[in-house]
ROVEXVO-364389 format. One record per residue (C-alpha): z, y, x; residue number from 1. Coordinates in nm, 2 decimals. Each point is the difference from the previous one (the first is absolute). Layout:
residues N
<pz = Z py = Y px = X seq = NUM>
...
***
This chain:
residues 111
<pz = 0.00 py = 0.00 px = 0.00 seq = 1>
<pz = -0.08 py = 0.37 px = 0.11 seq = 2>
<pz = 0.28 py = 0.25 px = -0.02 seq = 3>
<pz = -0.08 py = 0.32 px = 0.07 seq = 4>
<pz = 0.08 py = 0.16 px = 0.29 seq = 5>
<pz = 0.14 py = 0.35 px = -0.04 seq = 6>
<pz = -0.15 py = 0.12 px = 0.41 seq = 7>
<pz = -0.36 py = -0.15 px = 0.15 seq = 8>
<pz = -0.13 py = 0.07 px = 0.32 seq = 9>
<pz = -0.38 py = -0.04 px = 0.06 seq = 10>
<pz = -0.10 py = -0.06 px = 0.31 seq = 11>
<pz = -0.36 py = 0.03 px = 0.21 seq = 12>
<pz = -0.01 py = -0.15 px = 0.31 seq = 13>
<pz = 0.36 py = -0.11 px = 0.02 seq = 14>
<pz = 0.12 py = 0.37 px = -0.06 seq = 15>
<pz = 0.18 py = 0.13 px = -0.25 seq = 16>
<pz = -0.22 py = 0.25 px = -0.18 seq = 17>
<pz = 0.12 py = 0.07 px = -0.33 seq = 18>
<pz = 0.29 py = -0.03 px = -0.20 seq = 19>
<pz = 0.03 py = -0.07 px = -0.35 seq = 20>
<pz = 0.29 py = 0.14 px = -0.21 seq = 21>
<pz = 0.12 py = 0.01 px = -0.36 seq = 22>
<pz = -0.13 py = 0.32 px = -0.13 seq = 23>
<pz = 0.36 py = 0.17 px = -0.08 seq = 24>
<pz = 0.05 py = -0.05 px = 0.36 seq = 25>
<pz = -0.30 py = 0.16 px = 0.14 seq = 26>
<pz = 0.10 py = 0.29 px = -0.25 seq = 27>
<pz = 0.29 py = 0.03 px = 0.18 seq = 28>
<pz = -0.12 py = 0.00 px = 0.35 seq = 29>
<pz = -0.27 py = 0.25 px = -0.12 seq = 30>
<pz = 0.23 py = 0.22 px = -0.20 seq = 31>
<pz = 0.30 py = -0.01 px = 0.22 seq = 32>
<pz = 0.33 py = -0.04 px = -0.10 seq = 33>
<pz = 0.05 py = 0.41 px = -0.03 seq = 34>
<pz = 0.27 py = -0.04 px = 0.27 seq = 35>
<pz = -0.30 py = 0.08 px = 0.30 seq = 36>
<pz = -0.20 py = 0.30 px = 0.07 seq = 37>
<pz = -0.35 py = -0.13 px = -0.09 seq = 38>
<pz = -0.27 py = 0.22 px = 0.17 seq = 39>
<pz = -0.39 py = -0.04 px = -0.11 seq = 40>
<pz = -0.24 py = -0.13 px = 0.22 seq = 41>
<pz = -0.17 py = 0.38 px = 0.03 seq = 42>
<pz = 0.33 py = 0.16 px = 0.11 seq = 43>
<pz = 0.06 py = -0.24 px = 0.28 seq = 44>
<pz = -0.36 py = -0.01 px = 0.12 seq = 45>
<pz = 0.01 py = 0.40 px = -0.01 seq = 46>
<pz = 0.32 py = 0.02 px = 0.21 seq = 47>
<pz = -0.09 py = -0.30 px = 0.22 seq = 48>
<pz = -0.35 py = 0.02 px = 0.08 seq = 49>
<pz = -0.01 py = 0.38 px = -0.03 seq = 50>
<pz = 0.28 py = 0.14 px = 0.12 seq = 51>
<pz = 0.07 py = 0.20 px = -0.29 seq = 52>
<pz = 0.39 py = 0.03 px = -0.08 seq = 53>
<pz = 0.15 py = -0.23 px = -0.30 seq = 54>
<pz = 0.07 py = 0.31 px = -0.18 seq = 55>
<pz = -0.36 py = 0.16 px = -0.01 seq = 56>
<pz = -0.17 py = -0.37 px = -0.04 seq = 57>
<pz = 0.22 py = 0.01 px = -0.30 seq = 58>
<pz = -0.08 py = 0.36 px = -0.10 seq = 59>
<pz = -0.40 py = -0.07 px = -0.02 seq = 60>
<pz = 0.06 py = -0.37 px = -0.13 seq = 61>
<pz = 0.16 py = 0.16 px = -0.35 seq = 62>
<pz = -0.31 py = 0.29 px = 0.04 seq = 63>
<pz = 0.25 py = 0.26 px = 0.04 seq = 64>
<pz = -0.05 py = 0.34 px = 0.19 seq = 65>
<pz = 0.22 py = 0.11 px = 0.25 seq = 66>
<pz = 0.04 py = 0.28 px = -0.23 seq = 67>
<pz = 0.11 py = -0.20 px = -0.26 seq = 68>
<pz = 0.25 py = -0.16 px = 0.19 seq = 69>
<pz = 0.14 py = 0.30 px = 0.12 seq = 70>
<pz = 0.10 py = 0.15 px = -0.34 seq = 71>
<pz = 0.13 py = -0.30 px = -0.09 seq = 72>
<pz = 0.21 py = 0.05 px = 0.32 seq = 73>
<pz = 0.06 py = 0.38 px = -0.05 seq = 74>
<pz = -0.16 py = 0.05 px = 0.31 seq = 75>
<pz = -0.29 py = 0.18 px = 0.11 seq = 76>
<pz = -0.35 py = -0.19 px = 0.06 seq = 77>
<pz = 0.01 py = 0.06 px = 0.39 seq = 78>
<pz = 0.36 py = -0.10 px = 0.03 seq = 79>
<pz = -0.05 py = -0.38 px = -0.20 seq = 80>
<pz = -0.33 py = 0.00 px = 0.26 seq = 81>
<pz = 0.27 py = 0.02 px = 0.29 seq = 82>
<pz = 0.18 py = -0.31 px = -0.18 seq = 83>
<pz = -0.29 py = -0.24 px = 0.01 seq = 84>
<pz = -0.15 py = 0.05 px = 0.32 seq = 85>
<pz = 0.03 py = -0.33 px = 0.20 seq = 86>
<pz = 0.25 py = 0.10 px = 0.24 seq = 87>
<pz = 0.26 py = 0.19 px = -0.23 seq = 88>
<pz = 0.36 py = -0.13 px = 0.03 seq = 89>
<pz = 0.13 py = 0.03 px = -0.39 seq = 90>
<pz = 0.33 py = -0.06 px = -0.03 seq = 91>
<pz = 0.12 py = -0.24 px = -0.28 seq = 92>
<pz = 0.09 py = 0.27 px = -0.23 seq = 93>
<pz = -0.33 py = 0.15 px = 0.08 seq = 94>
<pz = -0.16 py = -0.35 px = -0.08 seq = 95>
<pz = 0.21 py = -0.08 px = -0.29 seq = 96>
<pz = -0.15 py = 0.30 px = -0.19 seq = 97>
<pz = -0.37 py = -0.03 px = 0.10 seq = 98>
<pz = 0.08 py = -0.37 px = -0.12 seq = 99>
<pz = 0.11 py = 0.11 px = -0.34 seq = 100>
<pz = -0.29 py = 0.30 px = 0.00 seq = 101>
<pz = -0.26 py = -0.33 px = 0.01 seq = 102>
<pz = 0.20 py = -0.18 px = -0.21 seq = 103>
<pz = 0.04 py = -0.25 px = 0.30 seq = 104>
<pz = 0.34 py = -0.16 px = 0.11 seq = 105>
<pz = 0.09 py = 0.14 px = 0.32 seq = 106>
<pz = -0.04 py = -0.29 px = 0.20 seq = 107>
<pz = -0.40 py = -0.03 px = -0.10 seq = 108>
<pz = 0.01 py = 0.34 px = 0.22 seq = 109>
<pz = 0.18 py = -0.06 px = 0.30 seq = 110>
<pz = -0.15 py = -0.11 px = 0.30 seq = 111>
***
């Protein structure tokens, strides 16, 4: 008799190449728990492969101006432009409200 298995691994060439997971449970791993800072594929290809800074690969990723972000801030546009360059040093307070200003949990900011 057959009894499903809940995992399968399919293999080519004696590797393991895929995996094969009840669908509730690829949810989850696709989802996330809500506990981790998920970060979409453009943001970290933007801050890796680019160099731009977490903050403005965020900033254009939601299609916001740094204008837009600076009111939201209470700050002027060239002051939020000094926040996002690569090598700014925000402090966590700093990071905690540009976080909240994208609507981002601070750690999805911090480098």
């Amino acid at each position: 008799m057959n009894t499903p298995a809940s995992h399968q691994i399919i293999k080519m060439n004696g590797q393991p190449v895929f995996a094969v997971v009840p669908y509730e449970e690829y949810l989850a791993l696709v989802q996330g728990s809500g506990d981790e800072a998920l970060i979409p594929h453009e943001v970290v290809r933007a801050h890796g492969l680019e160099g731009k800074s977490l903050v403005r690969a965020w900033r254009e990723h939601l299609g916001l101006t740094q204008r837009q972000v600076a009111a939201r801030l209470g700050v002027t546009q060239s002051a939020f432009a000094q926040m996002e360059r690569a090598e700014a040093n925000l402090r966590p307070a700093t990071l905690k409200r540009l976080a909240k200003a994208l609507g981002l949990s601070p750690a999805q900011i911090a480098d």
